[in-house]
Residue frames as a rotation matrix with the C-alpha (Angstrom) as fourth column:
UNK 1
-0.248 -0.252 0.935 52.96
-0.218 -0.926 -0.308 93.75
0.944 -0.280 0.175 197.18
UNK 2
-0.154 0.276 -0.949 53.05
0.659 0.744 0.110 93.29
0.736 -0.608 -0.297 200.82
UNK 3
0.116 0.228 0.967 51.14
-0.252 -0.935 0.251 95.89
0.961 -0.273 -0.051 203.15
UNK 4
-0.806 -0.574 -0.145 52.35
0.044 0.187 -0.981 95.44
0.591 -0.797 -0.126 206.77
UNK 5
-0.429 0.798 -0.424 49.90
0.615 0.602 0.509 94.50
0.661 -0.042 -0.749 209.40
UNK 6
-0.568 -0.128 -0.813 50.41
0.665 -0.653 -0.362 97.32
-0.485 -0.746 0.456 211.57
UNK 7
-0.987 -0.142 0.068 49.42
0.137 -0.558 0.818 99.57
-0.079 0.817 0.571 208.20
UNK 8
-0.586 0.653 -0.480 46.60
0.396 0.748 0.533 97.28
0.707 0.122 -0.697 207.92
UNK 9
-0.013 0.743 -0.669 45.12
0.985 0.126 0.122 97.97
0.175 -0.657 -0.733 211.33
UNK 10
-0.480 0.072 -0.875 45.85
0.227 -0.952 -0.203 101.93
-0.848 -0.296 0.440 211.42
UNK 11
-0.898 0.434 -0.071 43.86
-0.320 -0.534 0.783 102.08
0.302 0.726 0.618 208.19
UNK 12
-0.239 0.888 -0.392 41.09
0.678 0.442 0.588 100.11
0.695 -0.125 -0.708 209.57
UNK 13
-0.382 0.564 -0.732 40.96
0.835 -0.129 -0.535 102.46
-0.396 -0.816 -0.422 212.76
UNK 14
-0.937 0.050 -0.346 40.72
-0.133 -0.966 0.220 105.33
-0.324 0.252 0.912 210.24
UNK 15
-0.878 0.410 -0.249 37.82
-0.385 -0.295 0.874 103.77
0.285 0.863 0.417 208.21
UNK 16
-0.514 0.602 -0.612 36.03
0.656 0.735 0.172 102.40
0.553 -0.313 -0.772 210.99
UNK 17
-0.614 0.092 -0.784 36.00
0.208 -0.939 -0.273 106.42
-0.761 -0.331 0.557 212.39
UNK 18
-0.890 0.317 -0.328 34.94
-0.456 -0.635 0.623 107.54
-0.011 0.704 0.710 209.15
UNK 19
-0.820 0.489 -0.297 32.25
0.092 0.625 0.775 105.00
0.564 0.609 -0.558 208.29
UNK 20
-0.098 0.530 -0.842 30.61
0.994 0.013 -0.107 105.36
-0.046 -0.848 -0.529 212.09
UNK 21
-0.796 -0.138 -0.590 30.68
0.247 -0.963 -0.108 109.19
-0.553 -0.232 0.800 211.20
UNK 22
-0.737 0.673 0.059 28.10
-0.174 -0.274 0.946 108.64
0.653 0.687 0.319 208.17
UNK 23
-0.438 0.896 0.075 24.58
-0.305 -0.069 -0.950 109.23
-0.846 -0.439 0.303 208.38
UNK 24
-0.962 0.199 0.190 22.20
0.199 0.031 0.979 107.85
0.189 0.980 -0.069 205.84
UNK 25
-0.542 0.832 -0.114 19.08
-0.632 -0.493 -0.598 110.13
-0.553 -0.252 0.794 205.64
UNK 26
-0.759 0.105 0.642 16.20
0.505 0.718 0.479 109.36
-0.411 0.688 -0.598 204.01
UNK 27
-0.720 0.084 0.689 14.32
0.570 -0.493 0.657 110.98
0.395 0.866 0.307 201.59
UNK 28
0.254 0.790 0.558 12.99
0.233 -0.610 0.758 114.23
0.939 -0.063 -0.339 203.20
UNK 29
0.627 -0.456 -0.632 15.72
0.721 0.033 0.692 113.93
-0.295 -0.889 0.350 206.33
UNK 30
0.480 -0.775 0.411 18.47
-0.088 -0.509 -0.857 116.70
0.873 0.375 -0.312 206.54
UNK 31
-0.013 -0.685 -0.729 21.50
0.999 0.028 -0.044 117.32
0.051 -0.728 0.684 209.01
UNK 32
0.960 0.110 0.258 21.57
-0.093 -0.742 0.664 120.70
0.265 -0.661 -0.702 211.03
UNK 33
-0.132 -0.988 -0.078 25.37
0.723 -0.042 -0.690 121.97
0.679 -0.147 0.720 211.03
UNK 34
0.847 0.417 0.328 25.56
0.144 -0.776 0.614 123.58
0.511 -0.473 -0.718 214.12
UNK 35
-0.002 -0.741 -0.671 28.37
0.822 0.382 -0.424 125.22
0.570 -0.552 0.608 215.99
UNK 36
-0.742 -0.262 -0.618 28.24
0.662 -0.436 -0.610 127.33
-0.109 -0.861 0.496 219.08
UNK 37
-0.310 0.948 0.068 24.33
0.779 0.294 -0.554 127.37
-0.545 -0.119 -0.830 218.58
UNK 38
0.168 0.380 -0.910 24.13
-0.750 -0.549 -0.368 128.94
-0.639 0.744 0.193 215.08
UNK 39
0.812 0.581 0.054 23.54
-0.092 0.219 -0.971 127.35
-0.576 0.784 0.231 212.01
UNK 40
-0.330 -0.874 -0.356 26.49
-0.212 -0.298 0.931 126.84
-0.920 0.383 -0.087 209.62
UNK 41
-0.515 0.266 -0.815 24.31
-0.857 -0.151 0.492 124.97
0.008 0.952 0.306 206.94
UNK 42
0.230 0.407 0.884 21.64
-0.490 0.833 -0.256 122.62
-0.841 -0.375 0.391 206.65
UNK 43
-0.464 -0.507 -0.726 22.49
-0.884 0.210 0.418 119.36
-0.059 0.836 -0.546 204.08
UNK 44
0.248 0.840 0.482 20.23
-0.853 0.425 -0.302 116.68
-0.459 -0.337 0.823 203.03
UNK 45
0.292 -0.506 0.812 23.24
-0.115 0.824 0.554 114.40
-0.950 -0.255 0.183 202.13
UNK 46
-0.700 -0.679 -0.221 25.23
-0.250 -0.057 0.967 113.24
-0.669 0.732 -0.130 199.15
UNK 47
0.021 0.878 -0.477 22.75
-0.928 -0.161 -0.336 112.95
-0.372 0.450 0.812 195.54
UNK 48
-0.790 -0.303 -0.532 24.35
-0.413 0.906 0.097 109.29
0.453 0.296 -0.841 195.59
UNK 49
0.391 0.791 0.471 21.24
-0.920 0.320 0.226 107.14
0.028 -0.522 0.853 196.91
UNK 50
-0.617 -0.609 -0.498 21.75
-0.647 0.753 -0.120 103.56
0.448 0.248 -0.859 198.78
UNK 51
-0.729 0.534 -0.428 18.79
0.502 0.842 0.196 101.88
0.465 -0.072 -0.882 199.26
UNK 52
0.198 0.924 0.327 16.65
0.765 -0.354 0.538 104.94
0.613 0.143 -0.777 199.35
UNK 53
0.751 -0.271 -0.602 19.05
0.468 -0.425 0.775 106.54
-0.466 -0.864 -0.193 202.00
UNK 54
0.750 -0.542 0.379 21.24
-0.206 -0.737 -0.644 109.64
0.628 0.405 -0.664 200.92
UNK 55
0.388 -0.429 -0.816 24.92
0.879 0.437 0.188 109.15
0.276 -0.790 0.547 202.91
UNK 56
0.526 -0.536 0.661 26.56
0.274 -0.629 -0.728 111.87
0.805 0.564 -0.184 204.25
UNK 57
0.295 -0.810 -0.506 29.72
0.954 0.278 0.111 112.06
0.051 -0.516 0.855 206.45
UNK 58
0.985 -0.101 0.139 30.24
-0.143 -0.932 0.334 115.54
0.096 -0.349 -0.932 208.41
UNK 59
0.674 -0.716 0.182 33.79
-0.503 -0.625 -0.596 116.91
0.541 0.310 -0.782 208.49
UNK 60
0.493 -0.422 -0.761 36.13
0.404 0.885 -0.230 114.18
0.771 -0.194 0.607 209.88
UNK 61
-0.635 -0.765 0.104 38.39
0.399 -0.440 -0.805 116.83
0.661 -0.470 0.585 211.68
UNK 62
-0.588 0.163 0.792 35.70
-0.665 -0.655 -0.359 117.97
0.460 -0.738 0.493 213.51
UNK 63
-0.328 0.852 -0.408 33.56
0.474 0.522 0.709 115.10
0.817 0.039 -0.575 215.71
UNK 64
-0.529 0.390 -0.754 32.79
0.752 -0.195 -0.629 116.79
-0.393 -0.900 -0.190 219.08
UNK 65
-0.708 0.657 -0.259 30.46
-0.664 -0.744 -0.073 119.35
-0.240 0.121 0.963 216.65
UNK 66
-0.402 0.665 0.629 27.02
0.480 0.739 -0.473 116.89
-0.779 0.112 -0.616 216.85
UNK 67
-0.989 0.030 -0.144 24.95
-0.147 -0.148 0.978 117.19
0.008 0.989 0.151 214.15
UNK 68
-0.721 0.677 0.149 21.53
-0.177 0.029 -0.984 117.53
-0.670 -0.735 0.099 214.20
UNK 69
-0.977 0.201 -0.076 19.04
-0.016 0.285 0.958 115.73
0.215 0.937 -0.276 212.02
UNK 70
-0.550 0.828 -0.112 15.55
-0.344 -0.347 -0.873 116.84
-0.761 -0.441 0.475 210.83
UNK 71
-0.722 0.495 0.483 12.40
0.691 0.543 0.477 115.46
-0.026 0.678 -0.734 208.75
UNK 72
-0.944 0.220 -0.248 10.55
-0.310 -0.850 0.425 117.34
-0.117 0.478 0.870 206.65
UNK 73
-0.376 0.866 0.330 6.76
0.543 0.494 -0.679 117.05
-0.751 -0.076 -0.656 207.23
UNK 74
-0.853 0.360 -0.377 4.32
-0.521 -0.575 0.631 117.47
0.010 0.735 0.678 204.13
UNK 75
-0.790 0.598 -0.135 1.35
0.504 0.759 0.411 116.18
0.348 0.257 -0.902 205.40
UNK 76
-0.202 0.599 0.775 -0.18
-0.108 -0.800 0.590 119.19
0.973 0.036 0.227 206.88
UNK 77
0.545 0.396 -0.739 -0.47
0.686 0.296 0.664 117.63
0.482 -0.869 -0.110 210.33
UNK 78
0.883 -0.138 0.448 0.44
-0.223 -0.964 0.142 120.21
0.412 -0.226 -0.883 213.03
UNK 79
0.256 -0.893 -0.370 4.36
0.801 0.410 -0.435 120.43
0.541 -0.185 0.821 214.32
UNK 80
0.226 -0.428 -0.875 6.11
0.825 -0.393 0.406 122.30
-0.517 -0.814 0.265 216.72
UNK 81
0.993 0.087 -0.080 6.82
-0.023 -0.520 -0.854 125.64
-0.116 0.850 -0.514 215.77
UNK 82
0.445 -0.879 -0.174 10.34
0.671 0.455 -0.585 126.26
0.593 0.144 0.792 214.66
UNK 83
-0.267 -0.485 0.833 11.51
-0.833 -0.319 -0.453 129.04
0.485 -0.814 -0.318 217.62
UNK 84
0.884 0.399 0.244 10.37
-0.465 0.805 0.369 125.47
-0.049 -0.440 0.897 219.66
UNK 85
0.761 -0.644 0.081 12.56
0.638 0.720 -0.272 123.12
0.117 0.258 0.959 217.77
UNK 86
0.341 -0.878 0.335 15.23
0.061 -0.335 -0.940 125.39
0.938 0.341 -0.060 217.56
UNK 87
0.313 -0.065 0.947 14.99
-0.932 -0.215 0.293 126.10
0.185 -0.974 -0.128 221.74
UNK 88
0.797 -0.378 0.472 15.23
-0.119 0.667 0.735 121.89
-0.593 -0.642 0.487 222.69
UNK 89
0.623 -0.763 -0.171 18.30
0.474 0.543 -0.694 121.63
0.622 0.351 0.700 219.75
UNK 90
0.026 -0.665 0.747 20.10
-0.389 -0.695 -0.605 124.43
0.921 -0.275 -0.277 221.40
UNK 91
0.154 -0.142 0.978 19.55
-0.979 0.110 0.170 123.24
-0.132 -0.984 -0.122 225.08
UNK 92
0.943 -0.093 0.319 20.51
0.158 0.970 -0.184 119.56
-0.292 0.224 0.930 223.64
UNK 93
0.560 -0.820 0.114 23.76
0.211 0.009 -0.977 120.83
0.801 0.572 0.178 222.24
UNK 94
0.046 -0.603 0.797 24.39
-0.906 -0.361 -0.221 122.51
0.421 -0.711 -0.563 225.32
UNK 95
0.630 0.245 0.737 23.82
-0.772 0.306 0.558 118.91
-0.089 -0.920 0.381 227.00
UNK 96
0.924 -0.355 0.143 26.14
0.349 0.629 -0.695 117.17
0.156 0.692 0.705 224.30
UNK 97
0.727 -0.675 0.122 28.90
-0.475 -0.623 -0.622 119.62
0.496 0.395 -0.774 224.55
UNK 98
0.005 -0.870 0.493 31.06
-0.875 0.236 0.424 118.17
-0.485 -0.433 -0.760 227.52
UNK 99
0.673 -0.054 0.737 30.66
0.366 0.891 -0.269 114.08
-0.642 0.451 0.620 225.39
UNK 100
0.995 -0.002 -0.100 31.42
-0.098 -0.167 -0.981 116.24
-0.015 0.986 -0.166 222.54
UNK 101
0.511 -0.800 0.315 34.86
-0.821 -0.562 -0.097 117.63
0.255 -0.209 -0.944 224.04
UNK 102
0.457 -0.378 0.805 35.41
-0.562 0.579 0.591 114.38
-0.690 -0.722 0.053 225.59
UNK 103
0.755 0.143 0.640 35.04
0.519 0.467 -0.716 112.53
-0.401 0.873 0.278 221.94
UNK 104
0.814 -0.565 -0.134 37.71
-0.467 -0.500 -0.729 115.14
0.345 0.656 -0.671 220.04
UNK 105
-0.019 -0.933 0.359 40.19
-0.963 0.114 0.245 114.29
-0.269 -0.341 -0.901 222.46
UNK 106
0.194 0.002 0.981 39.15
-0.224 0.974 0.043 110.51
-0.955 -0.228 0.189 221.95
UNK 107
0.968 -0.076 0.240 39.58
0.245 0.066 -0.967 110.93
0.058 0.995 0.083 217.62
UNK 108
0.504 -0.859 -0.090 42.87
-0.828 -0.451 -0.334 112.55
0.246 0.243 -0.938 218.14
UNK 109
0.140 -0.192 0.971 43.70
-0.761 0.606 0.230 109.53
-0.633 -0.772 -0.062 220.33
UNK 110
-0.132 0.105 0.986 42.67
-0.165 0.978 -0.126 106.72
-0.977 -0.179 -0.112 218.16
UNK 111
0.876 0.247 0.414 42.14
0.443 -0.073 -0.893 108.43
-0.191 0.966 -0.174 214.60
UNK 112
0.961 -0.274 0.043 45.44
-0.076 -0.410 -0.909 110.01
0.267 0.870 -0.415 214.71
UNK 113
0.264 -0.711 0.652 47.82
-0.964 -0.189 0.185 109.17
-0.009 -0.678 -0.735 217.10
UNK 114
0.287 0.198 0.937 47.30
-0.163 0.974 -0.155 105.23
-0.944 -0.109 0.312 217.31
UNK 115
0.855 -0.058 0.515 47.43
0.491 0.407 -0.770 104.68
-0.164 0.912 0.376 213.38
UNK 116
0.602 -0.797 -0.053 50.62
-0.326 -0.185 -0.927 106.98
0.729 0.575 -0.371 213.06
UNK 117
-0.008 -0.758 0.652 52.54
-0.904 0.284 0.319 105.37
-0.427 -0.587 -0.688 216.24
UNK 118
0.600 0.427 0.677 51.47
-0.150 0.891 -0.428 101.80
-0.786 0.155 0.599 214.27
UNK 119
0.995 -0.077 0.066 52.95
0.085 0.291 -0.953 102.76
0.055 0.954 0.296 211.12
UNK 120
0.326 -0.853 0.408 56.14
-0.733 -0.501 -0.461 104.29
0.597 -0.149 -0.788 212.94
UNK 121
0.305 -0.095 -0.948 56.20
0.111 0.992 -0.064 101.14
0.946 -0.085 0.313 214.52
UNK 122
-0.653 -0.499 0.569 56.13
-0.424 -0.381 -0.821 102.78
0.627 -0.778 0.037 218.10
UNK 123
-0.398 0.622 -0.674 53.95
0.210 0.777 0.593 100.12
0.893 0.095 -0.439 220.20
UNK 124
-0.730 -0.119 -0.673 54.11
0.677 0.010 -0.736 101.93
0.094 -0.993 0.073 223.21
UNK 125
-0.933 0.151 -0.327 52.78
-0.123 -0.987 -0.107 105.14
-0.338 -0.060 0.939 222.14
UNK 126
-0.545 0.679 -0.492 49.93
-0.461 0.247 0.852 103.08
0.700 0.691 0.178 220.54
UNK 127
-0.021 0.481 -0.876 48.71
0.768 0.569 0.294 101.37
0.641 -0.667 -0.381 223.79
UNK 128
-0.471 0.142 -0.871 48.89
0.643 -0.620 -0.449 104.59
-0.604 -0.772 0.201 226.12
UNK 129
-0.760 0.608 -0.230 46.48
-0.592 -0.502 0.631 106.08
0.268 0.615 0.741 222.86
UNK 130
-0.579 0.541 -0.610 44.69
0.182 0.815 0.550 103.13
0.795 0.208 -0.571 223.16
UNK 131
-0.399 0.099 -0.911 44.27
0.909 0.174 -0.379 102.88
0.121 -0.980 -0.160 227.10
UNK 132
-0.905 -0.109 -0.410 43.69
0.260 -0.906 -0.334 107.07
-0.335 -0.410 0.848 227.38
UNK 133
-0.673 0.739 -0.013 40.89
-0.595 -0.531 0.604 107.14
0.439 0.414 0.797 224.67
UNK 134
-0.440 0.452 -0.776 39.61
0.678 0.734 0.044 103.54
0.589 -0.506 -0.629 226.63
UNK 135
-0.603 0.260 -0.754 39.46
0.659 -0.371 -0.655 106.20
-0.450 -0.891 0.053 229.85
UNK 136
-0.781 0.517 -0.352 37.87
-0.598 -0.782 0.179 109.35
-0.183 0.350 0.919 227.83
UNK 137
-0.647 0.665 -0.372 35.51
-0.292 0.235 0.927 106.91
0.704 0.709 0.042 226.41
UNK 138
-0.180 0.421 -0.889 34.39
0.870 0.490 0.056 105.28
0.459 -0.763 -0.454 229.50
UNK 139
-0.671 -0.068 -0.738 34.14
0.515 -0.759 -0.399 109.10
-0.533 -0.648 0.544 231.13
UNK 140
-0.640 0.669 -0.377 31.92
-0.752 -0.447 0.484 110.11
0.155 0.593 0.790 228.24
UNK 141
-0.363 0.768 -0.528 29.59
0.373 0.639 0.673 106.93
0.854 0.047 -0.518 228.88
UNK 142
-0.652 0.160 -0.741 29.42
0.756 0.058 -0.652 108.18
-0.062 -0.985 -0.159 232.35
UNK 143
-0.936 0.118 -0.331 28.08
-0.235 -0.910 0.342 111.75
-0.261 0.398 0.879 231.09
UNK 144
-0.589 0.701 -0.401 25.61
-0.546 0.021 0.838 110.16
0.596 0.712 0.370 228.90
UNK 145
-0.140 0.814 -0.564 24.37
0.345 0.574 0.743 107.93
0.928 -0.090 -0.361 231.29
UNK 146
-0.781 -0.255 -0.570 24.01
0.547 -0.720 -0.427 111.05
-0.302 -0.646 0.701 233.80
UNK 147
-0.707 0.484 -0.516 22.30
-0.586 -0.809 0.045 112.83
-0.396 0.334 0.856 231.12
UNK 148
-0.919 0.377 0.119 20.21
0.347 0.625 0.699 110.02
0.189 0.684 -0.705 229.39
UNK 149
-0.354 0.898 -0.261 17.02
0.770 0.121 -0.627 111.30
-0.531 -0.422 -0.734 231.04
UNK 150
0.211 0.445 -0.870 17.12
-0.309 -0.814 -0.491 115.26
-0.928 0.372 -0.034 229.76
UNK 151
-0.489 -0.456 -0.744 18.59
-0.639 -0.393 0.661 114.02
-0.594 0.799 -0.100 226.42
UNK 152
0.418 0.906 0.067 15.23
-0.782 0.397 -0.480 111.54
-0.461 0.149 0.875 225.94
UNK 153
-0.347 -0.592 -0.728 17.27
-0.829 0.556 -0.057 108.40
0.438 0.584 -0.683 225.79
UNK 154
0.820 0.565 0.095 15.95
-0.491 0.606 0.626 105.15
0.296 -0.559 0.774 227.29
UNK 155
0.716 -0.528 0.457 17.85
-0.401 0.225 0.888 102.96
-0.572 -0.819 -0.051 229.35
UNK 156
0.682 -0.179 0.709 18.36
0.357 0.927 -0.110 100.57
-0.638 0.328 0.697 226.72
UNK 157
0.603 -0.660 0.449 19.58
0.392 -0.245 -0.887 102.94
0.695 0.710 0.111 223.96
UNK 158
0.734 -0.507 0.452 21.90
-0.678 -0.590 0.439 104.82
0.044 -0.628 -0.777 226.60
UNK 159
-0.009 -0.625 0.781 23.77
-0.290 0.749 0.596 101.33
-0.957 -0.221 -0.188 227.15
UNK 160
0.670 0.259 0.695 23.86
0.534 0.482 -0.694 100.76
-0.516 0.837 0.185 223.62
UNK 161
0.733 -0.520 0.439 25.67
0.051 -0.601 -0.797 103.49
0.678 0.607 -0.415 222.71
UNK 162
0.326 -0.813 0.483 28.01
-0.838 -0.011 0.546 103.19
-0.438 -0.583 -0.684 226.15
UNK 163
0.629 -0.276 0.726 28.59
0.154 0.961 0.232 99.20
-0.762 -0.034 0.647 225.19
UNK 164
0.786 -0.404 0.469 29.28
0.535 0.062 -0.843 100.61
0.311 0.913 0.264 221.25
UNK 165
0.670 -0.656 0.349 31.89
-0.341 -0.689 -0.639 103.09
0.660 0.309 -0.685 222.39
UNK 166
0.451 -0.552 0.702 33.71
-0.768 0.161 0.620 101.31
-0.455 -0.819 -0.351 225.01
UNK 167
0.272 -0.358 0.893 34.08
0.268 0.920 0.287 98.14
-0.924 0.162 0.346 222.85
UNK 168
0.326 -0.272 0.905 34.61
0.944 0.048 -0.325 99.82
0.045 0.961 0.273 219.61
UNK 169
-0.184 -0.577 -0.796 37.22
0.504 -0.750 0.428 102.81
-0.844 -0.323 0.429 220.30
UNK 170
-0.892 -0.343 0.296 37.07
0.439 -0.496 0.749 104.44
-0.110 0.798 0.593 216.87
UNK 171
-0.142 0.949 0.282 32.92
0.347 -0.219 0.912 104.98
0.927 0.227 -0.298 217.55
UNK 172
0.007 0.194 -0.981 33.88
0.911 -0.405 -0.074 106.15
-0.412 -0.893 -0.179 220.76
UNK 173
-0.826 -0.486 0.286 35.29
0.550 -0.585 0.596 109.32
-0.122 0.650 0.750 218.64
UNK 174
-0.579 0.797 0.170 31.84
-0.039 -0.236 0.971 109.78
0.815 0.556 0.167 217.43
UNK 175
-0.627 0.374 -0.683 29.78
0.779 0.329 -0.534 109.47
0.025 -0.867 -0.498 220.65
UNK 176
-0.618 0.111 -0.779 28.72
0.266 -0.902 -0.340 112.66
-0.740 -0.417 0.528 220.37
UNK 177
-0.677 0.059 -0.733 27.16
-0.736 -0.050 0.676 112.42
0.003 0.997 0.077 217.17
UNK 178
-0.849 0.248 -0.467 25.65
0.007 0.889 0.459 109.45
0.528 0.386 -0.756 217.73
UNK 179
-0.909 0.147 -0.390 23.80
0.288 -0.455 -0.843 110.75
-0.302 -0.878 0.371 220.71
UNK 180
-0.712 0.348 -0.610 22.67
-0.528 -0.838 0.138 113.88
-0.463 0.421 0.780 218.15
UNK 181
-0.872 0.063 -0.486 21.85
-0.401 0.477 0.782 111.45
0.281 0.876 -0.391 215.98
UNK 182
-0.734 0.608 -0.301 18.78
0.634 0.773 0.014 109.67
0.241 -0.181 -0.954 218.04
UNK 183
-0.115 0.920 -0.374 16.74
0.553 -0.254 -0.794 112.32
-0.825 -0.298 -0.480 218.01
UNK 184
-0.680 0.065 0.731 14.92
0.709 -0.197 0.677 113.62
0.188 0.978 0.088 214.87
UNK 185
-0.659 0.209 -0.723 12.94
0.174 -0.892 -0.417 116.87
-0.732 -0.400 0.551 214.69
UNK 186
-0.216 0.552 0.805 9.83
0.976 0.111 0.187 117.24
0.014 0.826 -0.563 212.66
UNK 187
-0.870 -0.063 -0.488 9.47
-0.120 -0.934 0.335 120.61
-0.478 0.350 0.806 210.33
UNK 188
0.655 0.741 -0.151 6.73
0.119 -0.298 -0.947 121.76
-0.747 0.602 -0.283 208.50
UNK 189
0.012 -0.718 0.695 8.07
0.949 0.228 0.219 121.61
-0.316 0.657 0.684 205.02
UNK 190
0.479 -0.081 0.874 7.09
0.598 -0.699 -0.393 125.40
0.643 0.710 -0.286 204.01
């Protein structure tokens, strides 16, 4: 059976989107689903376990909604309260939102446009996806490294995540997320 190479690389940009979309918690981590700063549902990942880490992979169709991920303290030591934690996610999301927006347009780009102009065997329409999410992606690095100070990023991780989305379009998609993703919130478990 011979799969065409074109086939080949529009499944890879799909599963290289998806894969960069998981999170693997670990035992006593959840994800905060949050959209237009309420709550949709909190999940503490699939009951599959891979090397002590739970995976779980938020709603493909949606990446510019970050995800926020918290750890459940049970040691009694003292923790923010939660009208706190809930105040810096909410003024984080608000500082994520314009990456977020920037990122949706960059998945449509490169998770759905790019992999069906590949299979339709339109090469043009696949390089002006390509080249547009290139610009969104590079305009969201700018953002982040604007914001890197209020969103408690160091220099190092800030350029880490610009290098990962500029050179790897399909994790540009996810920028937003990935962002969410570097800060953890400690709860009081009761």
């Amino acid at each position: 059976m011979y799969i065409p190479t074109e086939w080949l690389l529009a499944g890879a940009l799909v599963a290289i989107y998806l894969f960069d979309s998981a999170y693997f918690l670990r035992i006593g981590e959840a994800v905060v689903v949050s959209r237009g700063g309420s709550v949709l549902r909190l999940t503490f990942g699939s009951p599959f376990e891979l090397g002590g880490r739970r995976p779980y992979v938020p709603n493909p169709f949606t990446p510019g909604w970050p995800a926020l991920r918290i750890d459940w303290d049970m040691s009694g030591h003292p923790c923010p309260s939660p009208e706190a934690v809930s105040a810096e996610m909410i003024s984080r999301l608000r500082l994520v939102a314009p990456i977020g927006c920037l990122s949706t347009v960059c998945a449509f780009l490169i998770v759905l446009v790019a992999p069906l102009a590949l299979i339709a065997g339109q090469q043009q329409v696949f390089v002006i996806a390509a080249v547009l999410c290139l610009l969104l992606a590079v305009a969201a690095s700018i953002l982040l490294l604007r914001k890197r100070r209020p969103l408690g990023l160091s220099v190092w991780q800030a350029v880490s995540l610009v290098v990962i989305a500029i050179v790897c379009l399909p994790c540009a998609a996810n920028l937003a997320r990935a962002v969410s993703a570097h800060r953890i919130w400690t709860l009081p478990a009761a």
